[in-house]
py3Dmol code that shows the C-alpha trace and the ligand (Angstrom):
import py3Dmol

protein = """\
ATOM      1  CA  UNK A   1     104.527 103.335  76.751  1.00  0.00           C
ATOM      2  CA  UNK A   2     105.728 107.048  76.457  1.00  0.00           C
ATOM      3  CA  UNK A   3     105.996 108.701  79.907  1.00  0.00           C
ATOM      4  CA  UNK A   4     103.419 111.249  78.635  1.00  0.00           C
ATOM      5  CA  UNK A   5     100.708 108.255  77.600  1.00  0.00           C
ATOM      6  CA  UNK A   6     101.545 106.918  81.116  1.00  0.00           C
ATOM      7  CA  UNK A   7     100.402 109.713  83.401  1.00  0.00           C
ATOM      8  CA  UNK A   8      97.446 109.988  80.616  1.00  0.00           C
ATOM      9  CA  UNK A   9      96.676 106.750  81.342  1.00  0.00           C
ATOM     10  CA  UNK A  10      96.736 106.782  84.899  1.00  0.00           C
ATOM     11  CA  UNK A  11      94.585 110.293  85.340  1.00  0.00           C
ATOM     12  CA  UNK A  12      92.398 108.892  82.671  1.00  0.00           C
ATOM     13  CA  UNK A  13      91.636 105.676  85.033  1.00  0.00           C
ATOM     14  CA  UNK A  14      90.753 108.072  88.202  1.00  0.00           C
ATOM     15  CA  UNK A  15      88.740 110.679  86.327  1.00  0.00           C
ATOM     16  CA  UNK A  16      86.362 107.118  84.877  1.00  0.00           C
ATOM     17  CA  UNK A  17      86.260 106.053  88.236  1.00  0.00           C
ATOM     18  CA  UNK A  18      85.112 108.968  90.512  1.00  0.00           C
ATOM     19  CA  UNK A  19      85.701 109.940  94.262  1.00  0.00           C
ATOM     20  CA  UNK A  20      87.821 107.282  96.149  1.00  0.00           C
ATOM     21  CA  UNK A  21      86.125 107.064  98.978  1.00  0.00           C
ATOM     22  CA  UNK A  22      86.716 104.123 101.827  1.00  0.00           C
ATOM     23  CA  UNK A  23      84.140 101.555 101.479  1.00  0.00           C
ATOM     24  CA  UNK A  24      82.715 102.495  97.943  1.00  0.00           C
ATOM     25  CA  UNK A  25      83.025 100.479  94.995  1.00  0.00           C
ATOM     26  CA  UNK A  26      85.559 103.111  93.413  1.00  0.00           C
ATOM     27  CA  UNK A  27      88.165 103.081  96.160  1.00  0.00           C
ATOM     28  CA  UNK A  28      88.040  98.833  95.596  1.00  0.00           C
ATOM     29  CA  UNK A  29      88.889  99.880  91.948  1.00  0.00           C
ATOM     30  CA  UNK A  30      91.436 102.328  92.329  1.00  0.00           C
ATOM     31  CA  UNK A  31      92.654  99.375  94.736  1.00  0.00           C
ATOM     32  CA  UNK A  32      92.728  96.786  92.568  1.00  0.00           C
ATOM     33  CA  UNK A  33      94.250  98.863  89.607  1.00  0.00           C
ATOM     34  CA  UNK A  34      97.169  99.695  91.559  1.00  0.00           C
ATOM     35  CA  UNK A  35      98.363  96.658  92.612  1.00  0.00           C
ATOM     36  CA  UNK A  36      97.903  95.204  89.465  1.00  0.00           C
ATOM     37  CA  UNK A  37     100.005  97.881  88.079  1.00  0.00           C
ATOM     38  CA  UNK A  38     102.672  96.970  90.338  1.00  0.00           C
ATOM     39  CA  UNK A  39     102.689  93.579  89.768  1.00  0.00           C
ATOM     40  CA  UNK A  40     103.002  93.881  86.194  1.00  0.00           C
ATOM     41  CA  UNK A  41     106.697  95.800  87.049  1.00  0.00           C
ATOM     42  CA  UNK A  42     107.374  93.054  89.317  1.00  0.00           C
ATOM     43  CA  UNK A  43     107.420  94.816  93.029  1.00  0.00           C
ATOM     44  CA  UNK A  44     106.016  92.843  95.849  1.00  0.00           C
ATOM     45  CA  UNK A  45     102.880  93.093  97.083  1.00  0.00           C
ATOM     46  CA  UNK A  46     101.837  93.705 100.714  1.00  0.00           C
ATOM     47  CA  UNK A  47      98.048  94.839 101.642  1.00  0.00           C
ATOM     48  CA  UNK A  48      97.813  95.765 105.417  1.00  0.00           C
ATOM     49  CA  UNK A  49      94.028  96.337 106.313  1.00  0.00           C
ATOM     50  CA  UNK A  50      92.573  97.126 109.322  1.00  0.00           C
ATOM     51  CA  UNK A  51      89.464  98.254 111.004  1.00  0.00           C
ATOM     52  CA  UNK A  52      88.676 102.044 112.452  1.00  0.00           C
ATOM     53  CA  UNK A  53      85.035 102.755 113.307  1.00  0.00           C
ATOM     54  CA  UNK A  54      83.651  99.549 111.339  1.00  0.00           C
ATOM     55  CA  UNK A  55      85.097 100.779 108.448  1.00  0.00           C
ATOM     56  CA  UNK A  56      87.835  98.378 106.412  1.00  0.00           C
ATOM     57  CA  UNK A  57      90.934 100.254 105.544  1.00  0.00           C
ATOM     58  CA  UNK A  58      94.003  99.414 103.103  1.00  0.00           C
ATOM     59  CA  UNK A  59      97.465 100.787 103.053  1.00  0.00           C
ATOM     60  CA  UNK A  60      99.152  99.359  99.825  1.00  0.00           C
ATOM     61  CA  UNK A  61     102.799  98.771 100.448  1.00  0.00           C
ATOM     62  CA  UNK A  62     105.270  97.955  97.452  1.00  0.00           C
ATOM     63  CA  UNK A  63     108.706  96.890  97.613  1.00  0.00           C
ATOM     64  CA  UNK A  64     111.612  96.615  95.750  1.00  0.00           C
ATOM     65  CA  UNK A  65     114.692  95.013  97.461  1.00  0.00           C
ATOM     66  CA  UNK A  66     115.152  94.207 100.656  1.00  0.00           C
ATOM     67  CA  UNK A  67     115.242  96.928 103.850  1.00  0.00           C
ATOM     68  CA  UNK A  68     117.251  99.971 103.762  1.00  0.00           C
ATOM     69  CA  UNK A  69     114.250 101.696 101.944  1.00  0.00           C
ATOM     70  CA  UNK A  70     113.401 104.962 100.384  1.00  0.00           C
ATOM     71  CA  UNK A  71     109.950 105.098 101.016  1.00  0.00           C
ATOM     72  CA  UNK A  72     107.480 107.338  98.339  1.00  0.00           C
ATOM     73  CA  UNK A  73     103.952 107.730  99.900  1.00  0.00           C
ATOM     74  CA  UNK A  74     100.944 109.324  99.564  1.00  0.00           C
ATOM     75  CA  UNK A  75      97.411 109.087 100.490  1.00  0.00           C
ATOM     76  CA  UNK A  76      94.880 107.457  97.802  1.00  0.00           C
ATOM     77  CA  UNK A  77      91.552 108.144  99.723  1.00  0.00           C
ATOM     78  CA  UNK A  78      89.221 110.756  99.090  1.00  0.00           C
ATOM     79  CA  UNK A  79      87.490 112.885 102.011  1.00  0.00           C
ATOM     80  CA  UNK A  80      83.887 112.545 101.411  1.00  0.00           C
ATOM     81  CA  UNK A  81      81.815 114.677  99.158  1.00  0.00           C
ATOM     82  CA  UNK A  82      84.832 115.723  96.973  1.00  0.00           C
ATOM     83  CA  UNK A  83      86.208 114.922  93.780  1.00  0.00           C
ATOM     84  CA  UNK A  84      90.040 114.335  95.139  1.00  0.00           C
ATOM     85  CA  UNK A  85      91.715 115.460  91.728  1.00  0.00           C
ATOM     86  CA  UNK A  86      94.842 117.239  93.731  1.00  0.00           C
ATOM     87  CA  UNK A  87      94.027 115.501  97.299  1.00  0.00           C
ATOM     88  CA  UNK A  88      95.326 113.217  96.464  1.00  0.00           C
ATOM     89  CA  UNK A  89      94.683 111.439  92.975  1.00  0.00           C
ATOM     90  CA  UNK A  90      97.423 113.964  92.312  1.00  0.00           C
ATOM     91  CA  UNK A  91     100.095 111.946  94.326  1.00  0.00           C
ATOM     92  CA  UNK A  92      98.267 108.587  93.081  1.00  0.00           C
ATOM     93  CA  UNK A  93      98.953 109.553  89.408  1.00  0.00           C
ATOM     94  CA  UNK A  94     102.971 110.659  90.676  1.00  0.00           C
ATOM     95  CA  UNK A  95     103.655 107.319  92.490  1.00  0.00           C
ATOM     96  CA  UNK A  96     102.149 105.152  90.104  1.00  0.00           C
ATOM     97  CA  UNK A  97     104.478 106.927  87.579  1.00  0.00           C
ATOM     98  CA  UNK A  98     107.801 106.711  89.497  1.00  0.00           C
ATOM     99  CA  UNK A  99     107.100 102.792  89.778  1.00  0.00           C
ATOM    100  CA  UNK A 100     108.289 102.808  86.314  1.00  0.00           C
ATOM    101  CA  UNK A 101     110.896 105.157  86.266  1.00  0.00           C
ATOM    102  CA  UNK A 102     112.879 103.347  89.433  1.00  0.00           C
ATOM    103  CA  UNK A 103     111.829 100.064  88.887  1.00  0.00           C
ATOM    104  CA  UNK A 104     116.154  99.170  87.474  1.00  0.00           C
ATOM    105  CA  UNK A 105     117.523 101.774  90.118  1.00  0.00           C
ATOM    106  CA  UNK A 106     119.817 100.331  92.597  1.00  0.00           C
ATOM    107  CA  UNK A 107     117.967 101.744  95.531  1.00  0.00           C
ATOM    108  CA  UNK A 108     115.701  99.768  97.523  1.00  0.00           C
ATOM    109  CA  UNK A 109     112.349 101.619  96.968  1.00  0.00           C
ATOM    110  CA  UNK A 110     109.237 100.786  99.561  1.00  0.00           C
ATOM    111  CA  UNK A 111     105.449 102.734  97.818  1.00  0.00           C
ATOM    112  CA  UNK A 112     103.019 102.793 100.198  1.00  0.00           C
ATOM    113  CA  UNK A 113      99.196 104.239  99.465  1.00  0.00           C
ATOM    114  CA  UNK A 114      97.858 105.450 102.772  1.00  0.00           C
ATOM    115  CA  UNK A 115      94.025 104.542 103.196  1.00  0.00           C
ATOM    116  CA  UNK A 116      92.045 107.114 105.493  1.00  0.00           C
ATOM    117  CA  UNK A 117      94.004 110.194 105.700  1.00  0.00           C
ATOM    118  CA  UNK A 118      90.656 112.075 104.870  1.00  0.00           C
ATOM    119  CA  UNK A 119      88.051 110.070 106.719  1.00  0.00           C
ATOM    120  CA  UNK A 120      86.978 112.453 108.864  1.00  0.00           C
ATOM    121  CA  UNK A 121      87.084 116.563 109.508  1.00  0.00           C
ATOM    122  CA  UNK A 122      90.389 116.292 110.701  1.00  0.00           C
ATOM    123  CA  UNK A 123      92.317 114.430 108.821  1.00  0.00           C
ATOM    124  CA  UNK A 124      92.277 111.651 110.645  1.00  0.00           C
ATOM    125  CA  UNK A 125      95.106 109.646 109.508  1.00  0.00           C
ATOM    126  CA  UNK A 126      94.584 106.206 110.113  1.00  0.00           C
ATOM    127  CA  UNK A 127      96.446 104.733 107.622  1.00  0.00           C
ATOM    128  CA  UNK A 128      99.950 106.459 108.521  1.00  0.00           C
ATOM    129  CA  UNK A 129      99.243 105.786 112.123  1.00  0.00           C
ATOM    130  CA  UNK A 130      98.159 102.216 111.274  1.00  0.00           C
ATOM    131  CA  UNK A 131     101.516 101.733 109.394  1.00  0.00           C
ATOM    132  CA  UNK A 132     103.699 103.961 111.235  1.00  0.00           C
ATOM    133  CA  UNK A 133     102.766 101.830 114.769  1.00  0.00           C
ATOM    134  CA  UNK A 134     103.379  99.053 113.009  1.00  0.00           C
ATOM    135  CA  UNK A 135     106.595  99.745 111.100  1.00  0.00           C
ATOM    136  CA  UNK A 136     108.913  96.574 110.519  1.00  0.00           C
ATOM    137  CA  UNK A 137     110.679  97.852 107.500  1.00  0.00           C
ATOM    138  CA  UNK A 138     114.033  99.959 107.544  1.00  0.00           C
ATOM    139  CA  UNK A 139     113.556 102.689 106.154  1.00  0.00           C
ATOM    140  CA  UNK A 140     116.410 105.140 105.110  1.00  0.00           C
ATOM    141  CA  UNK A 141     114.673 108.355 104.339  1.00  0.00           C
ATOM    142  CA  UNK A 142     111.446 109.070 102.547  1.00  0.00           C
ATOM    143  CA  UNK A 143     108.643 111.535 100.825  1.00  0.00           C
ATOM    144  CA  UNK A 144     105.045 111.698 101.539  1.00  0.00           C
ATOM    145  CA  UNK A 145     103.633 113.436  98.110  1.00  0.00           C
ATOM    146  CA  UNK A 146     100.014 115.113  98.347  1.00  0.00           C
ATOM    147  CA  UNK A 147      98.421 117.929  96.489  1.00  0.00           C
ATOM    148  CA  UNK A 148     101.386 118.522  93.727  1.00  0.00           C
ATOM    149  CA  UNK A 149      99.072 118.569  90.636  1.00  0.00           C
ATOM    150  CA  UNK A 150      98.200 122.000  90.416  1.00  0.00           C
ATOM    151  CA  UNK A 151      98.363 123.853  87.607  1.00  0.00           C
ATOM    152  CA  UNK A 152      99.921 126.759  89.512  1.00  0.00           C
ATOM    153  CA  UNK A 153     102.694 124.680  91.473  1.00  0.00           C
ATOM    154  CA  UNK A 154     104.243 126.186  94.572  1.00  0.00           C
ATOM    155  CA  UNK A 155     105.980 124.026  96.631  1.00  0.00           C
ATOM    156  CA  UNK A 156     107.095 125.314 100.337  1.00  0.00           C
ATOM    157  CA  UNK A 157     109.501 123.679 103.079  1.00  0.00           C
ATOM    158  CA  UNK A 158     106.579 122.191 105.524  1.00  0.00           C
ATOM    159  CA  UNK A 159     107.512 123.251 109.151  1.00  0.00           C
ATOM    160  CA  UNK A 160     106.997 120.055 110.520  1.00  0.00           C
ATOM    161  CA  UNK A 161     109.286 118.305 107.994  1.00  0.00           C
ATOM    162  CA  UNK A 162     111.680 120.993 108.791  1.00  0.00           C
ATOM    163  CA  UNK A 163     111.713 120.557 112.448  1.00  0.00           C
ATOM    164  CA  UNK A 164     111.943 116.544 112.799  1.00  0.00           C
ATOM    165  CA  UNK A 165     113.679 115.759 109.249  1.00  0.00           C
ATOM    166  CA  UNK A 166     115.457 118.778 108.474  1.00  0.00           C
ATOM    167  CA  UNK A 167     119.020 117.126 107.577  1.00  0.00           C
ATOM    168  CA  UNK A 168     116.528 115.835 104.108  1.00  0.00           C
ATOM    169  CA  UNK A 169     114.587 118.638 103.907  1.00  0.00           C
ATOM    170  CA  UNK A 170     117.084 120.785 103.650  1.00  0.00           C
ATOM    171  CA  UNK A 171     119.001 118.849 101.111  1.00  0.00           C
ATOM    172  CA  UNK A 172     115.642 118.366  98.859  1.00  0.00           C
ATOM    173  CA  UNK A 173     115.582 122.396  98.820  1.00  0.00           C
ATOM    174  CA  UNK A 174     119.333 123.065  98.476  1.00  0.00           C
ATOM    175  CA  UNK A 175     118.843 120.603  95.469  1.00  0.00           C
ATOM    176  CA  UNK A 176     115.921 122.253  94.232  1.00  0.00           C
ATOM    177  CA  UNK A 177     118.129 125.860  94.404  1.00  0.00           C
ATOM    178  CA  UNK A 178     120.529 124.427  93.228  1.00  0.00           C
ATOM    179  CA  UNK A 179     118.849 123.432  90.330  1.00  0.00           C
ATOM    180  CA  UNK A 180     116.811 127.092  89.565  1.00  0.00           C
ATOM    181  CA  UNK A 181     113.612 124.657  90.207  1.00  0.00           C
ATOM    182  CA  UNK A 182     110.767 127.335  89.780  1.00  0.00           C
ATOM    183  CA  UNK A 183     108.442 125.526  92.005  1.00  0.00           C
ATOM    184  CA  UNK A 184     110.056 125.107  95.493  1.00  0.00           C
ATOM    185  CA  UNK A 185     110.623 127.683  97.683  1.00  0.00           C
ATOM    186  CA  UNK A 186     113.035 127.266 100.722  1.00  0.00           C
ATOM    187  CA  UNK A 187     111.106 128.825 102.764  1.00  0.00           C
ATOM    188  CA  UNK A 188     108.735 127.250 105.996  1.00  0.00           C
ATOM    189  CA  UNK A 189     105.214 128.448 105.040  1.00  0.00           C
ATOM    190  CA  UNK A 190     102.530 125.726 106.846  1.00  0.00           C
ATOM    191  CA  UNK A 191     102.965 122.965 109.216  1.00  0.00           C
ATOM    192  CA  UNK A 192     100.527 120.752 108.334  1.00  0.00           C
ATOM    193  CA  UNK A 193      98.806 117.692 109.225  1.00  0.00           C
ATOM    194  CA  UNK A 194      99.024 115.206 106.869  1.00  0.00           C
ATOM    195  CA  UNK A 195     100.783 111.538 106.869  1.00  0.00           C
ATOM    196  CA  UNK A 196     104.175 112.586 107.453  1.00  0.00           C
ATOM    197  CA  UNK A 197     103.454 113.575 111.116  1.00  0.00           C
ATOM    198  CA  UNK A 198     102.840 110.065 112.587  1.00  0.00           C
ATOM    199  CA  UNK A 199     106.265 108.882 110.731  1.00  0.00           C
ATOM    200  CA  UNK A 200     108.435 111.746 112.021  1.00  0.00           C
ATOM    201  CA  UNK A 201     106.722 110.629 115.174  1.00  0.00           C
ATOM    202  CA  UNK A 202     107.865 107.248 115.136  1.00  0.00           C
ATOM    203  CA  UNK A 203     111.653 108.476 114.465  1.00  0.00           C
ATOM    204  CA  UNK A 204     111.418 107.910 110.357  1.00  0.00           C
ATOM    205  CA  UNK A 205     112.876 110.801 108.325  1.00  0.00           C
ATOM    206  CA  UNK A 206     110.028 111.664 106.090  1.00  0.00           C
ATOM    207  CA  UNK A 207     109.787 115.363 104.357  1.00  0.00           C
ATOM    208  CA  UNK A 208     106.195 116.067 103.131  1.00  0.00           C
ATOM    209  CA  UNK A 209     106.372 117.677  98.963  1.00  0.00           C
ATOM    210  CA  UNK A 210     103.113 119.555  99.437  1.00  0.00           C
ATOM    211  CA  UNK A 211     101.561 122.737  97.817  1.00  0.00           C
ATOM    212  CA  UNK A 212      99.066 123.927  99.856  1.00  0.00           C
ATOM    213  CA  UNK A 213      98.700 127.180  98.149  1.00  0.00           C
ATOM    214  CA  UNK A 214      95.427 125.658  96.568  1.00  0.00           C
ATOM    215  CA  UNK A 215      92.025 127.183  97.165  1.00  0.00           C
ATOM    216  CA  UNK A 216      90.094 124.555  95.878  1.00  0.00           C
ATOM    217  CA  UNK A 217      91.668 122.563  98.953  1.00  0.00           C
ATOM    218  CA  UNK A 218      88.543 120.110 100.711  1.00  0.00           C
ATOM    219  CA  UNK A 219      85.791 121.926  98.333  1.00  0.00           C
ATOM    220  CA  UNK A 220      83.578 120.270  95.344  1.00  0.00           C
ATOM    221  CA  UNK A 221      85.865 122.543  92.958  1.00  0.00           C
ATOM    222  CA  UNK A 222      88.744 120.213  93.464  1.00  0.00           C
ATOM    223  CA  UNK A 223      88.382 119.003  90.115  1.00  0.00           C
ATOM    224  CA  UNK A 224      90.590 117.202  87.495  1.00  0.00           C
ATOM    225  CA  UNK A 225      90.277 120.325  85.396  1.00  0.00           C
ATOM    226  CA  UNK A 226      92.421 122.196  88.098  1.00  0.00           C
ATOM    227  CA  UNK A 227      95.177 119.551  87.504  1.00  0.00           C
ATOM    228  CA  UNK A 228      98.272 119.777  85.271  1.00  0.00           C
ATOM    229  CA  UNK A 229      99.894 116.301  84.164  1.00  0.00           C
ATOM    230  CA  UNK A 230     103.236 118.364  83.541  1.00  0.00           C
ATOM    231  CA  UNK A 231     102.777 119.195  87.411  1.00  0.00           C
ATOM    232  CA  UNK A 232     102.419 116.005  88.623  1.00  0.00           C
ATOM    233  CA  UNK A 233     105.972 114.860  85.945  1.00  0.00           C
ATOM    234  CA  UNK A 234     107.945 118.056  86.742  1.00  0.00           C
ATOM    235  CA  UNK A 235     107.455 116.485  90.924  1.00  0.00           C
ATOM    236  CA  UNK A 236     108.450 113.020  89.479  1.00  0.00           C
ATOM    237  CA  UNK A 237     111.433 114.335  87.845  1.00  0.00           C
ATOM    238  CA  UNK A 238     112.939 116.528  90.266  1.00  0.00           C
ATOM    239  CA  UNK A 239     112.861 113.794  93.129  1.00  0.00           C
ATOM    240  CA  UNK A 240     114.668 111.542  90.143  1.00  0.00           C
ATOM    241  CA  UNK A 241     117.297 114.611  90.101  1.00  0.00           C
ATOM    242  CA  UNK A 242     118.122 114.178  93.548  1.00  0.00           C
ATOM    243  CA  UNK A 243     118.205 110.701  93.689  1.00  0.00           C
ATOM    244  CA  UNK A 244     120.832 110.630  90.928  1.00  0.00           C
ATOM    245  CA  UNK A 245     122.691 113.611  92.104  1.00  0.00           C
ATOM    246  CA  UNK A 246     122.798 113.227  96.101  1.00  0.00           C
ATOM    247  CA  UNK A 247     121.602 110.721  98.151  1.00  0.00           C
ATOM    248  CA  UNK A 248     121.754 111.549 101.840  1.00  0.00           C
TER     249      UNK A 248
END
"""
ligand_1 = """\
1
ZN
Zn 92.694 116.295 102.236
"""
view = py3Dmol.view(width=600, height=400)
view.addModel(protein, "pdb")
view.setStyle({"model": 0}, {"cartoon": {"style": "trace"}})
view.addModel(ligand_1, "xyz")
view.setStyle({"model": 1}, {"stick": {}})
view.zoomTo()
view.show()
């Protein structure tokens, strides 16, 4: 399949199935389709579920190789009441894409699809916690992806990244200068709270790739119509870039 038809295909599947929330029929879809697209390019499988507040959650972890990981991850809940297209079917449409593009790299790769980082007002987190608590893998360096499908893509150093990871973060936006990329800026704008935080708190080097300049952010207008697939591949492809061109 062209990359193009791929990304199609993938943001086609979300928009049919609707809001991802935990516990609803469409999260156990969006479940099942991933894993069965990761089969079919021969990773390995691992579900980790767990309960929080009598709710079942899922982190979907992927490997390929053994330890000494790069770890891609993003959250593939939605918060309640909201469509999700950028938070974060966004980074679910990205990592589902750079399964196939890395699949034949040398690099050991681990995917991992955080459950629950929107169950709540707060984002909660439970899924990073869950996994970061519970971390037996080594794990090199890696990138927690959410909200990089806007149309309008602005991508700032996160101040948290910057503080506990900088050594990568600073590489990923020399890289990005380096390469006139038009969409990162190297240049702290938000620390935010999102899955990276219980990583870095656990000692793994993990950089969030966020764009928070997004108004619809957590309303009923973030809709698939505010979503750009060439976005979501111009993301894909600069992380390839780096990978190919330095490796920290
Ligand atoms: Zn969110």
């Amino acid at each position: 399949m062209l990359k193009d038809s791929l990304l199609l295909y993938y943001l086609n599947f979300l928009i049919s199935i609707g809001p991802r929330v935990p516990g609803t029929e469409a999260h156990k879809e969006l479940r099942k389709f991933i894993y069965e697209n990761f089969k079919k390019l021969s990773y390995k499988a691992e579900i980790d579920s767990f309960y929080k507040d009598g709710t079942k959650f899922y982190n979907l972890i992927f490997k390929k190789g053994k330890n000494n990981y790069i770890l891609l991850g993003t959250h593939y809940d939605t918060k309640p009441g909201i469509e999700g297209a950028n938070d974060s079917g966004s980074g679910v449409i990205l990592l589902l894409y750079l399964a196939n593009l890395l699949k034949d790299f040398k690099e050991n790769f681990i995917f991992v699809f955080f459950d629950g980082e929107d169950f709540g007002e707060n984002a909660p987190l439970f899924g990073s916690k869950h996994f970061a608590e519970n971390n037996k893998y080594k794990i090199k360096y890696g990138i927690i992806f959410d909200m990089i499908g806007d149309k309008n893509l602005d991508i700032y150093m996160e101040g948290y990244s910057y503080k506990y990871a900088r050594n990568l973060t600073e590489k990923l936006f020399n890289h990005a200068e380096k390469r006139k990329c038009e969409f990162m800026f190297k240049k702290i704008k938000y620390h935010l709270i999102d899955d990276h935080l219980p990583l870095l708190k656990k000692g793994i080097k993990v950089c969030l790739l966020i764009d928070f300049d997004y108004p619809y952010w957590h309303t009923e207008e973030d809709t698939w119509d505010k979503i750009s697939i060439e976005s979501i591949k111009k993301v894909g492809e600069f992380f390839i870039d780096f990978l190919e061109n330095k490796i920290p």
